[in-house]
C-alpha positions in Angstrom: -80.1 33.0 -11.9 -81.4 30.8 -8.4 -81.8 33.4 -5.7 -79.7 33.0 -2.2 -81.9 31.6 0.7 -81.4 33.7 3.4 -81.5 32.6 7.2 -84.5 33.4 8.7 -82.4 34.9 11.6 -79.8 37.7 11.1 -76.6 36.7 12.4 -76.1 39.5 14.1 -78.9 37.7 16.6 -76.9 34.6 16.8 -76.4 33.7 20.3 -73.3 31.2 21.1 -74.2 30.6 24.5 -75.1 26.7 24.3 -71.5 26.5 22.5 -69.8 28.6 25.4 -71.3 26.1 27.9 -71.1 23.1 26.5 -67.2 24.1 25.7 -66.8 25.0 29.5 -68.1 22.2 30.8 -66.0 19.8 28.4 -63.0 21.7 29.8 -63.8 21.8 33.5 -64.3 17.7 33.2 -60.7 17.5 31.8 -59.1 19.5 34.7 -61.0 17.4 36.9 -60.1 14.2 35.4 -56.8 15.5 35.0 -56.5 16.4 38.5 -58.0 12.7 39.5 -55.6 11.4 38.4 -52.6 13.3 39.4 -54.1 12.3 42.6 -54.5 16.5 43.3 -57.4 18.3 45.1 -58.7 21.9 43.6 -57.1 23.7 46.5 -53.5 21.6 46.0 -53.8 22.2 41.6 -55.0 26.2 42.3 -51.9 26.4 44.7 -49.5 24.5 42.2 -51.3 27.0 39.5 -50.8 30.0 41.2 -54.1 30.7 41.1 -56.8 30.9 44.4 -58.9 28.1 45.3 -62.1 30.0 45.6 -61.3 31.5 41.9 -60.6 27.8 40.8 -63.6 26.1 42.0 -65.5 29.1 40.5 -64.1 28.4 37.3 -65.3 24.7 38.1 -68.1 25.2 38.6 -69.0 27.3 35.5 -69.5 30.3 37.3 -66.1 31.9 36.1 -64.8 31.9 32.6 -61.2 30.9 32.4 -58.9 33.4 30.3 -56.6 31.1 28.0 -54.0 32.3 30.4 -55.4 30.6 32.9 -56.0 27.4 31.1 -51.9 27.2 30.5 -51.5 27.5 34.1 -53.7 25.1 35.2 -52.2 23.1 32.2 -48.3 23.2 33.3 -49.5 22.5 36.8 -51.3 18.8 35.5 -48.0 19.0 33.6 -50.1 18.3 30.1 -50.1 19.9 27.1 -52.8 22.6 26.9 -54.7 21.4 23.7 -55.5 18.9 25.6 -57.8 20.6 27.2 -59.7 22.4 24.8 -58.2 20.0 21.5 -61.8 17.6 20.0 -63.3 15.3 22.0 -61.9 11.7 21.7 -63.7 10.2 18.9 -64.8 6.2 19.2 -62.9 4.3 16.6 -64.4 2.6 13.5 -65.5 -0.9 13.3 
């Protein structure tokens, strides 16, 4: 019988942090491009969200973490689907 490798760190120990971040940041671009192109500023898109401005640019600057609540508001107000901002990055098509 082959024995089971086991992974040198417990995953209890497993820290997600780079994930978190890297997830944040993909998000925050989107709102921003989003928002670009809406032709909104933060403080028009937090107001339209019902959200405040200094909460907003918090959140967009990846100081705050955004509940998924939050996400659907800012969402409805760039009047776009919410997967699209956390749905898989864009993939580059095959040649």
């Amino acid at each position: 019988m082959r024995s089971i490798k086991r992974n040198p760190r417990p995953l209890s120990s497993y820290d997600g942090r780079v994930e978190d971040q890297r997830l944040q940041t993909v998000v925050c671009e989107r709102i921003r491009e989003a928002a670009r192109r809406k032709g909104l500023s933060v403080n028009r898109l937090a107001d339209f969200a019902g959200l405040s401005s200094s909460y907003l640019s918090a959140v967009l600057r990846g100081e705050k973490s955004p509940t998924l609540r939050t996400l659907d508001r800012v969402a409805t107000a760039l009047e776009i689907d919410p997967f699209v901002l956390l749905g898989p990055e864009p993939r580059e098509p095959r040649k």
